[in-house]
C-alpha positions, 0 to 999 in steps of 0.5 A, a space after each residue: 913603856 907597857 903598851 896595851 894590847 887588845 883583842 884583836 893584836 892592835 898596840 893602842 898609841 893614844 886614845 881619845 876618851 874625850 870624844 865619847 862623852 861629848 860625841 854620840 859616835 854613829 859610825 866608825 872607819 879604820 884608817 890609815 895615816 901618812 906619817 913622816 920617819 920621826 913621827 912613827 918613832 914619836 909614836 912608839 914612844 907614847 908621844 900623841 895627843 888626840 884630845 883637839 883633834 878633828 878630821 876634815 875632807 877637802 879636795 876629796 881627800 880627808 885629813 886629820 888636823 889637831 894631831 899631836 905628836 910631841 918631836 922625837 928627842 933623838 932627831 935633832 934638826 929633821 923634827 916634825 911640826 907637832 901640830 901639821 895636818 896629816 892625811 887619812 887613807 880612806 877608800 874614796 867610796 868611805 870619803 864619798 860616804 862621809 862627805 855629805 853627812 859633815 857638811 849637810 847635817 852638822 856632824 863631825 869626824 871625830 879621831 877614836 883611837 891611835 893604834 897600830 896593826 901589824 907595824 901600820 899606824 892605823 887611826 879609827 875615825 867615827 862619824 860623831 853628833 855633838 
């Protein structure tokens, strides 16, 4: 499978296109995600979804939720929940950040872009106004 590649040297996985034109994206962060084995191999295959996908913040720790990532054929019983929230590594600053804004002005944590750089999964994030 062709991948494309940017700019930068990021491998985009998944994009969301949807998020552009129902959200005005007014700041954006790169983070990291934590992923079990099969997920990342999930990945590099082209298995990802982001068009539900939302980002929350609870107990200080931000997540993304909605995330699909279709199981990997060749792992037969050690398959992931396709649908599990998966945690975001966000400085606590950044979560600090963007925890007032979610709750007191009606704004959302909206997954941009699935990509990965240098072999990381990476997840950029933007801060939308529906």
């Amino acid at each position: 499978m062709a991948r494309k590649t940017d700019t930068s040297g990021r491998k985009i996985l998944a994009k969301n296109k949807r998020a552009f034109h129902e959200y005005e994206i007014l700041e954006r962060w790169e983070a990291g995600i934590v992923l079990v084995g099969k997920e990342v191999k999930a990945l590099r295959h082209g298995r990802c979804n982001l068009g539900d996908a939302y980002g929350e913040i609870r107990d200080g720790e931000a997540w993304v939720c909605k995330m699909h990532i279709g199981p990997y054929e060749q792992a037969h019983r050690e398959n992931h929940e396709p649908f599990r929230r998966r945690k975001l590594l966000l400085h606590r600053r950044e979560i600090r950040r963007i925890r007032p804004r979610i709750e007191e002005k009606g704004l959302t944590l909206v997954p941009l872009s699935l990509y990965c750089l240098h072999g990381v999964g990476k997840l950029e994030v933007g801060l939308g106004r529906g």
